[in-house]
N, C-alpha and C positions, 0 to 999 in steps of 0.2 A: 473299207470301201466307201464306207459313209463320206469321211472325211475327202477323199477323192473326188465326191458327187458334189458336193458343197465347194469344193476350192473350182474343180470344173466352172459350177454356177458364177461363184464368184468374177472368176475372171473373165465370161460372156458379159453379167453388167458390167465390166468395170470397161471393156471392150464397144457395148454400145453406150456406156455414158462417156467415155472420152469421145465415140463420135460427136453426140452432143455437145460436148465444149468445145470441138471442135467447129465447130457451126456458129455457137455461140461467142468466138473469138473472132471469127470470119464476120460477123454481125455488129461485134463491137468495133472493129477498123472501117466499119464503113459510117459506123454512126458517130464516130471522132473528126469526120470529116464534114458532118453538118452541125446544126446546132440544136438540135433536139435531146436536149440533158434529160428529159423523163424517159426516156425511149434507151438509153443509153446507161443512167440509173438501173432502171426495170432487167434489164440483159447484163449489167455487175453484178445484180444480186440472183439471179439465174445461178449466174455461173460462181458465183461465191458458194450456193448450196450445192453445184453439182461436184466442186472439189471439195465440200466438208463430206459428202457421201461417198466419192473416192479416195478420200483419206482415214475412214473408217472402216471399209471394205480391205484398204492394204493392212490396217492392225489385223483383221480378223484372219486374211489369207498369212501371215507369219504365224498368229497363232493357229492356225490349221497344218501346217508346215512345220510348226515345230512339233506338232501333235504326233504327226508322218514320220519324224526323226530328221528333220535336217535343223543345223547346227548351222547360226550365222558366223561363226569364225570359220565355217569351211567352205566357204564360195558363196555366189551367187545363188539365188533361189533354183533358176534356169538350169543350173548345172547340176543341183539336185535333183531334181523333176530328170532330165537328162539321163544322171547316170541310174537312176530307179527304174527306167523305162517306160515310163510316162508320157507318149511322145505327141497323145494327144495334146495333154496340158503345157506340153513344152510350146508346142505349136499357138493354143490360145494364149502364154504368156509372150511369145515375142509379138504376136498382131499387138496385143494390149500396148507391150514395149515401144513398136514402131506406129502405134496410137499415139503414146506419149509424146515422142519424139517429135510428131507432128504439129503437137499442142503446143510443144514449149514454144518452136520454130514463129509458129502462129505467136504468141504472146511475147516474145520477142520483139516481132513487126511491129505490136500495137505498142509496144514498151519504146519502140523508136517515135513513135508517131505520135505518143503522150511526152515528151520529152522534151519532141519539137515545140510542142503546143504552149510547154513553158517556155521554151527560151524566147517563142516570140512574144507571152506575154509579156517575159521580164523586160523585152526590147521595148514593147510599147509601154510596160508603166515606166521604163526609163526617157521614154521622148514626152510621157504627159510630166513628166516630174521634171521634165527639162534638164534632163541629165545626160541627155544623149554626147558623144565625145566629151565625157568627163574621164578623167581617171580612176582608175577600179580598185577596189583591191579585196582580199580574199576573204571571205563573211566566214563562219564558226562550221559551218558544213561541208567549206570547201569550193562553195560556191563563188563565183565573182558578183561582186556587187559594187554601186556605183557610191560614193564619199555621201551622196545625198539622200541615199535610202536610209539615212539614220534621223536624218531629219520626218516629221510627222507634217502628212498633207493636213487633215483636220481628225477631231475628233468628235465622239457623240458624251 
């Protein structure tokens, strides 16, 4: 029963700390859009310790779960919790689940919106480099890059 009370606990924080990041993703897409890098810094490392603390929470809920008897070569967690009859915890695991879901979706956006952020920088260091309608070709990442980004503007 112990073990039940503890994975319960478990997956209430883990439930209100993805709301948190999820806020804190909502706050970093708007802060991508101005130029306030301390403000923007301050809310990446938020949210970089709020998923080391939900990525610890998931070791301990598998090992409470295997504690319980479920075996990951036979399903999903949920399906276990399911057929035990657990329907509280089933219930707290899919809010957590369709928590997650929400976050990735969110992190995505901002994944598209930091992306952009390069490509227009690459645009502009290509017109300060006066490379702009050069021809391109494909750098070691995959990237396109322009014949004269091999050349060096100055050094220190």
């Amino acid at each position: 029963m112990a073990n039940i009370d503890e994975l319960k606990s478990l997956l209430e924080q883990d439930i209100q700390q993805l709301t948190t990041l999820s806020d804190l993703l909502a706050q970093e897409k708007s802060l991508l859009s101005g130029a306030d890098v301390k403000s923007l810094a301050s809310v990446t490392h938020e949210k970089n310790h709020c998923l080391s603390q939900i990525r610890e929470r998931a070791k301990a809920k598998i090992r409470l779960l295997v504690a319980m008897g479920f075996r990951p070569d036979q399903g999903e967690p949920s399906r276990f919790l399911r057929s035990a009859g657990m329907h509280e915890l089933v219930s707290l695991w899919q809010q957590g689940a369709e928590q997650l879901t929400y976050c990735q979706t969110l992190n995505r956006a901002n994944s598209c919106v930091v992306s952009h952020l390069q490509k227009r920088l690459a645009r502009l260091t290509e017109i300060f480099r006066g490379a702009s309608g050069q021809d391109k070709l494909y750098g070691a990442k995959g990237q396109e890059e322009a014949v004269s980004h091999r050349n060096v503007l100055a050094s220190a």
